[in-house]
C-alpha positions in Angstrom: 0.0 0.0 0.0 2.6 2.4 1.4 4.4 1.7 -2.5 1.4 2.8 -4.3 1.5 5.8 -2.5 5.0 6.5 -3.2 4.6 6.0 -7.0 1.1 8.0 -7.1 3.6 10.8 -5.4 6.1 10.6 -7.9 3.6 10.6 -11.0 2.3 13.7 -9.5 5.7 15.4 -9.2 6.8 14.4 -12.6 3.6 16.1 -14.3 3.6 19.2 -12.3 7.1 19.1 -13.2 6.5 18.7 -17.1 3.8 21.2 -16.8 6.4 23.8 -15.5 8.5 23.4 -18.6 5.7 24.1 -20.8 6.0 26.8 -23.4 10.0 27.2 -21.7 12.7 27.3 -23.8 15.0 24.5 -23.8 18.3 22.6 -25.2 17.9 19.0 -26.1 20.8 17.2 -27.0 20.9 14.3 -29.5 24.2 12.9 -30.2 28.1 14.0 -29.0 27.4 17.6 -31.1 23.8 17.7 -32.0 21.6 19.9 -29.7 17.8 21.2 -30.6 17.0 24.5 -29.2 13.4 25.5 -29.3 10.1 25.7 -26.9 8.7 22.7 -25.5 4.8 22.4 -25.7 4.4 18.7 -25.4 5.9 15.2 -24.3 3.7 12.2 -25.7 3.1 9.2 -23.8 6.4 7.3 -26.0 8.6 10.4 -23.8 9.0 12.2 -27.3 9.5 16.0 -26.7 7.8 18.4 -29.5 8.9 21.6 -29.8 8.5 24.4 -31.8 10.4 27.3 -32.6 13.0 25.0 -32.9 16.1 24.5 -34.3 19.7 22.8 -34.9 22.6 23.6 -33.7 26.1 21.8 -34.0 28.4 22.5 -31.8 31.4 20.9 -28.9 30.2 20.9 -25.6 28.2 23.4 -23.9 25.5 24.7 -26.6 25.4 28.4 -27.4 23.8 30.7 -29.7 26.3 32.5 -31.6 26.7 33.7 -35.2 29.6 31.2 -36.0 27.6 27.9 -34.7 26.3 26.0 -37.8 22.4 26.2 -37.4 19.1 25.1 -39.2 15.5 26.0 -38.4 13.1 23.6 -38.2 10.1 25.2 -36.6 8.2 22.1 -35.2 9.8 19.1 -34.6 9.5 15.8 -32.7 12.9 14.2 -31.1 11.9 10.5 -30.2 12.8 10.1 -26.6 15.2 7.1 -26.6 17.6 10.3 -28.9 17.2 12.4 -26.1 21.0 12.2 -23.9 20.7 15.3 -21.8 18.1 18.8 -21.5 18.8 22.0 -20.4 16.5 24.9 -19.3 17.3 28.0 -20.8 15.6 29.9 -17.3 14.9 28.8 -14.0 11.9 27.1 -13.4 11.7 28.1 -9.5 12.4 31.8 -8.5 13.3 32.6 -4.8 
């Protein structure tokens, strides 16, 4: 009983926690160089992250907008979550 509880607690904090990234700006990396900048407005129940606004970015180690990174737009795009390696938020999501 006391396990169900515990996993009904996490499932709440991992949507409230989605929810807070909503329509946030964020850096999902793909592969060693790859990174896909845009705003996230949805994760599907296979944990694929849409975004829109979006776009590519190819560049070693920390991702950065600057005019010499190699970049293509893509506008909407859906990165199938078992590509997904690491995401950064672009702000915080909790303000003291």
């Amino acid at each position: 009983m006391e396990a169900d509880n515990n996993n009904e607690e996490e499932t709440r904090d991992s949507v409230r926690f989605v929810k807070r990234l909503l329509h946030r700006s964020i850096w999902v990396q793909v592969d060693e160089t790859r990174w896909i900048f845009g705003d996230f407005v949805c994760l599907d129940h296979l944990k694929n992250l849409i975004l829109e606004n979006s776009f590519e970015v190819n560049c070693e180690g920390f991702p950065r907008l600057s005019e010499s990174d190699k970049r293509q737009r893509l506008d909407c795009c859906i990165i199938p979550g078992e590509k997904v390696r690491r995401i950064l938020i672009e702000e915080p999501l909790w303000k003291d």
